[in-house]
C-alpha positions as CSV (number, residue, x, y, z in Angstrom):
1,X,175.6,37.6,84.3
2,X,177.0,37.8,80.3
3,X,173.8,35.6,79.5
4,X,171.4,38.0,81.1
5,X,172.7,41.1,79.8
6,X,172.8,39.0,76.1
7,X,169.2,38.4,76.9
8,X,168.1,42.2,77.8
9,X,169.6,43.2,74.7
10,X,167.7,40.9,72.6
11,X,165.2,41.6,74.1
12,X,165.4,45.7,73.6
13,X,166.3,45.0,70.1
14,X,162.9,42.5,69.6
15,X,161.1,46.0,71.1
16,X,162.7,48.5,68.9
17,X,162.2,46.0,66.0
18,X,158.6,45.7,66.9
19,X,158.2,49.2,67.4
20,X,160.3,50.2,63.8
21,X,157.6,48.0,61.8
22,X,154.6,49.3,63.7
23,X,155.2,52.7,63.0
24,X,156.2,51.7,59.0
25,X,152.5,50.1,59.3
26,X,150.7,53.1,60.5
27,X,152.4,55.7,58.5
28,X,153.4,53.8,55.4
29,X,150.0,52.4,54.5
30,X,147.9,54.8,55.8
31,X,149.7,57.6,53.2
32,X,149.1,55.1,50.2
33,X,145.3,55.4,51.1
34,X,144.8,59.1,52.9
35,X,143.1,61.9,51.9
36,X,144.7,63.7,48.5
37,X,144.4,66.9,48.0
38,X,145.6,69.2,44.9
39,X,146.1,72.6,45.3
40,X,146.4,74.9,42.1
41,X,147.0,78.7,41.8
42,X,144.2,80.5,39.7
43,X,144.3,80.9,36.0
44,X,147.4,78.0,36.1
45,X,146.4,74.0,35.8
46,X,145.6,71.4,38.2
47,X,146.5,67.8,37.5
48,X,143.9,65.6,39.5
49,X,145.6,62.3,39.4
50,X,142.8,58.7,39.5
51,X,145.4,56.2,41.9
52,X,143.6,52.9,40.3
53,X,146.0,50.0,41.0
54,X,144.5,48.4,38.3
55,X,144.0,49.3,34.5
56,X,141.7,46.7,32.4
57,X,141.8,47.4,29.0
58,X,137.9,47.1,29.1
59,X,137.2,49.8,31.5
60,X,134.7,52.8,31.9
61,X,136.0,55.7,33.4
62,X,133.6,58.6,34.7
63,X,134.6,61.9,36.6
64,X,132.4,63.7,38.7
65,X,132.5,66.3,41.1
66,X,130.8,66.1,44.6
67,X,128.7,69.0,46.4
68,X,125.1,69.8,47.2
69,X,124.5,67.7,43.6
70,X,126.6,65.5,42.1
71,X,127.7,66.8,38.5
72,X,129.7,65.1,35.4
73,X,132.7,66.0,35.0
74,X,134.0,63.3,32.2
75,X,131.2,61.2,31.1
76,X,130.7,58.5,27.9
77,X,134.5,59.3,26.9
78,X,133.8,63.1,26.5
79,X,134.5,65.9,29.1
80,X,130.8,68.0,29.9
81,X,129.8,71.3,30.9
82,X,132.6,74.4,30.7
83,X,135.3,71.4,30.9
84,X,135.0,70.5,27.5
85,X,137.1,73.8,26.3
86,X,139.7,73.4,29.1
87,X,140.1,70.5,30.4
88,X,142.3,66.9,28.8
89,X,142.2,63.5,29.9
90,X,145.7,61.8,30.4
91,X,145.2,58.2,30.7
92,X,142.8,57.6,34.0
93,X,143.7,61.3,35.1
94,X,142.5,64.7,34.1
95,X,144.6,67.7,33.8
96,X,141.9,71.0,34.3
97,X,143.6,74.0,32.2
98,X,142.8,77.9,33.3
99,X,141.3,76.8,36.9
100,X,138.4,79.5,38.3
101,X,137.7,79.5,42.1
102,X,134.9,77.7,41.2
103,X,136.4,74.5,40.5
104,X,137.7,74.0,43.8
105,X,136.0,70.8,45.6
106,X,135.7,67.8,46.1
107,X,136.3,65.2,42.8
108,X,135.5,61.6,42.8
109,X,137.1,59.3,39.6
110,X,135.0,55.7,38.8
111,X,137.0,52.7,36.8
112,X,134.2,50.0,36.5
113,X,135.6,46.7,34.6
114,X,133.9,43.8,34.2
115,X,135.3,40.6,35.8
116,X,134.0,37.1,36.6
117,X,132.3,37.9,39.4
118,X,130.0,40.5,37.7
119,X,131.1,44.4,37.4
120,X,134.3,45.6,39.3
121,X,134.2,49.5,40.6
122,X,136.8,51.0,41.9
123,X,136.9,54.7,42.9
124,X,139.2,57.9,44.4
125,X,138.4,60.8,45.5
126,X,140.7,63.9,45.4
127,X,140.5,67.6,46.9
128,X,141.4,70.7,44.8
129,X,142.0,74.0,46.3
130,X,142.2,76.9,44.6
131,X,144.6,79.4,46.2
132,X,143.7,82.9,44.7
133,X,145.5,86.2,45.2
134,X,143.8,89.6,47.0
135,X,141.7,91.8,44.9
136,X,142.4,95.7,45.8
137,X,141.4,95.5,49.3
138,X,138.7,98.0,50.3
139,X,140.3,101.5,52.8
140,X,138.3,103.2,55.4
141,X,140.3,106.3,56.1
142,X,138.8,109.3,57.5
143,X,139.7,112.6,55.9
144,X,139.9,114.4,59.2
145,X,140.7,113.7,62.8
146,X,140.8,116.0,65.8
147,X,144.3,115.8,67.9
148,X,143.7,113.6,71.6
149,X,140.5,111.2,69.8
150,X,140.5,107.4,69.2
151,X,140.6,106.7,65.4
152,X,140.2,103.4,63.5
153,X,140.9,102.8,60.0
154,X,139.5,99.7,58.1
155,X,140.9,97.7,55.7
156,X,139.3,94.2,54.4
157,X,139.5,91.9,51.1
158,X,137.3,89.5,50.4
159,X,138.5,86.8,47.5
160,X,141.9,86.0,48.7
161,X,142.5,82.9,49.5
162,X,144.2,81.9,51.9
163,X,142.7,84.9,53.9
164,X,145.5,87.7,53.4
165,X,147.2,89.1,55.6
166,X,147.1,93.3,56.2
167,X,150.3,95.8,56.2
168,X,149.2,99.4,56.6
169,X,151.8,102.6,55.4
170,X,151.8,106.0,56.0
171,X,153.6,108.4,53.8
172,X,154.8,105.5,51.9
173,X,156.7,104.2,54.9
174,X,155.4,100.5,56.5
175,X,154.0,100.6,59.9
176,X,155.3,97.9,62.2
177,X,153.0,95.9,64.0
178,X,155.3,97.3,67.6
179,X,155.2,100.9,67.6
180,X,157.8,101.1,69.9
181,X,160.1,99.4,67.5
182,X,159.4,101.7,65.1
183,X,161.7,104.7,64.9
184,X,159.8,106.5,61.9
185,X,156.9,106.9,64.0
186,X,156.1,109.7,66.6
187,X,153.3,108.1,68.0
188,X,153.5,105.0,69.7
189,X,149.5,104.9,71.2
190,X,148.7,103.2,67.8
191,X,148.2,99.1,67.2
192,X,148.0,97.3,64.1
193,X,146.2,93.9,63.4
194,X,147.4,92.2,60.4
195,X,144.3,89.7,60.8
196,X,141.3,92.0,60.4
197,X,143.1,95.0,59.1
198,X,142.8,97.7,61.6
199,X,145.6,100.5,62.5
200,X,144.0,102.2,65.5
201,X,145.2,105.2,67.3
202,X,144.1,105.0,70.8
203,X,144.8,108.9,71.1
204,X,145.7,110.2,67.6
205,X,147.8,113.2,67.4
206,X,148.7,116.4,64.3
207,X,152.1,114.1,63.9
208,X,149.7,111.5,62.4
209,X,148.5,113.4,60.0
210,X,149.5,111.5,56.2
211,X,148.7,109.8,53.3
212,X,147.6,105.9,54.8
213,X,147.2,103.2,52.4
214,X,146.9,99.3,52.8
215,X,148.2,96.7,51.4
216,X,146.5,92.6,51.6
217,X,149.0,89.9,51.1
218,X,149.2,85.8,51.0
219,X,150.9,83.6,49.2
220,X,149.9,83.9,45.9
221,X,150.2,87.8,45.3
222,X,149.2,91.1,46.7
223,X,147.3,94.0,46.1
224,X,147.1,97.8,47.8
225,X,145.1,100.6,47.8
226,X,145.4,104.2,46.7
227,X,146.8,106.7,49.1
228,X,144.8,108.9,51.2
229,X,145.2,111.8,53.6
230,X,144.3,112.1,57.0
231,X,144.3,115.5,58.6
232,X,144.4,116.0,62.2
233,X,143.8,119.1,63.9
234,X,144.0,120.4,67.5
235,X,140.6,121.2,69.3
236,X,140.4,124.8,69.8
237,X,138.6,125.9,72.8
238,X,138.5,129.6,71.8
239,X,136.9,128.6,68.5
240,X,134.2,126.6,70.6
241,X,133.7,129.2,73.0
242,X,133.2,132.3,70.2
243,X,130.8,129.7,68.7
244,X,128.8,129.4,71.5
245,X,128.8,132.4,72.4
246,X,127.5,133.5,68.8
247,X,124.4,131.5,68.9
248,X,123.7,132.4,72.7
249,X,123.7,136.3,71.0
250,X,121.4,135.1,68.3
251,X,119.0,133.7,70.4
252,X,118.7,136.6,72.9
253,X,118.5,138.8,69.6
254,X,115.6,137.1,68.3
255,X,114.0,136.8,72.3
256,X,114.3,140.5,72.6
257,X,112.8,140.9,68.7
258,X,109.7,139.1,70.0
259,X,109.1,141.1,72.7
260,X,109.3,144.3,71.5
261,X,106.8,143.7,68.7
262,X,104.8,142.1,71.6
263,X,105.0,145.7,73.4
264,X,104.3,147.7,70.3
265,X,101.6,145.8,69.8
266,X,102.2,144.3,66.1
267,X,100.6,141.0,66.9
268,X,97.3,142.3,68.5
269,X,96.7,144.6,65.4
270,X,97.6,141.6,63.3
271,X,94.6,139.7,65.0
272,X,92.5,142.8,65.2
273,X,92.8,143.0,61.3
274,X,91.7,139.6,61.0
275,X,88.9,139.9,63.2
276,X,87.7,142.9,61.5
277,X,88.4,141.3,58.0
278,X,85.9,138.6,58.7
279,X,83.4,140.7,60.3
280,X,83.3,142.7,56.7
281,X,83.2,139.6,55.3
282,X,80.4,138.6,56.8
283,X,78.1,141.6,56.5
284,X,78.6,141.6,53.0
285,X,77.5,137.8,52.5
286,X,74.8,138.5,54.9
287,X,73.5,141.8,53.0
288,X,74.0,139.5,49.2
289,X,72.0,136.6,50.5
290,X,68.8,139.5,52.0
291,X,68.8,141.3,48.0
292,X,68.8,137.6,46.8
293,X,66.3,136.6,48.8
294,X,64.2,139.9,48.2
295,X,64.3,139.8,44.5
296,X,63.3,135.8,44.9
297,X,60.4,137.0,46.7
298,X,59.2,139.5,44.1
């Protein structure tokens, strides 16, 4: 029995063993030759790094970057294009001073050497992302509301990067993404999405009437924009009654206008004018063209 149990624990320990260096085999190599990727804030430096195991004095070393068309980046010992102002080599890496969003993609580094088999390439490619703060996000916010409607406000940025996220404030004061969680609100019919940048009230109400402003946020900074004031006002059904009874007046006033000219007969003497107008006309061309045509004759 003591040789059996010895056995089944050298036997767990061969499995754990096997395991330990299986795992330091897929996780351990794998890292040395993954994907690299630099990441760099905006306006701040980015260091992308060549991993050549190998460094032959004799060696030719080109940078490009990768895209729709493949462009130079370090070419016949001399950095090209806007790089040539910002950018330094520091032995088989660059280091990219002032980085613009447009630098971000893909790089590829190429160490050729000759050997005695004929030319030796080796190459690396590396990532850089360019993580760049919100600009002043753009506010839809309507001036006025009326009490018991559904109202959306917008709010949207389009250069951060990552995409930001969206707080909205009223009065100065943040809105919680829960209403009910928020004591300093009256209204609890409103939602927020911090992904699009909506704040919706499903029935808006006069308490909601403020100065809104919103504010986009990721990691690298944040921007808001400038106050504005909502109004919100009841409906008044007395005001839409007198209003519609106003124009109902109006109408019947000019209906009752048109028939009594009708009955005095303003638009039949109108027409009778004309008629007679161009009857006079007429006579008087006809009697022009008879002495024209008498005084032709003679």
């Amino acid at each position: 029995m003591a040789r059996r149990s010895r056995q089944r624990l050298l036997l767990l320990l061969l499995r754990y063993l096997v395991v330990a260096l299986g795992y330091h085999k897929a996780y351990g190599l794998s890292a040395s030759k993954g994907r690299q990727v630099v990441t760099a804030i905006e306006y701040q430096e980015a260091i992308l790094a060549c991993r050549n195991p190998k460094k032959p004095i004799s060696s030719r070393l080109e940078w490009k970057k990768l895209g729709r068309g493949i462009s130079f980046v370090y070419y016949q010992q001399a950095f090209q294009g806007d790089f040539k102002d910002r950018a330094e080599r520091i032995d088989f890496s660059i280091r990219i001073k002032n980085v613009t969003r447009n630098d971000a993609g893909k790089y590829r580094c190429e160490v050729s050497a000759p050997s005695e088999q004929g030319q030796n390439l080796a190459e690396d490619t590396i990532t850089l992302e360019v993580l760049v703060a919100p600009a002043v996000p753009s506010c839809e916010i309507p001036s006025f509301a009326l009490s018991g409607t559904v109202v959306e406000l917008r709010c949207q940025d389009k250069e951060g990067n990552p995409a930001p996220e969206y707080i909205w404030f009223k009065d100065g004061n943040r809105l919680l993404e829960n209403p009910k969680l928020d004591s300093g609100s009256a209204n609890s019919s409103y939602t927020v999405n911090t992904k699009s940048g909506t704040l919706k009230f499903n029935t808006v109400s006069k308490l909601d009437s403020g100065e809104y402003s919103c504010e986009a946020r990721n990691s690298v900074g944040y921007r808001r924009c400038p106050q504005k004031l909502m109004q919100v006002d009841d409906l008044s059904i007395s005001g839409i009654i007198a209003a519609v009874v106003a124009v109902v007046l109006v109408i019947c006033a000019c209906g009752l206008g048109v028939c009594y000219a009708q009955r005095k007969g303003y638009f039949s003497k109108e027409t009778s004018y004309q008629k007679g107008s161009a009857a006079s006309n007429v006579t008087t061309v006809s009697e022009n063209d008879f002495k024209h045509t008498k005084s032709f004759i003679i």
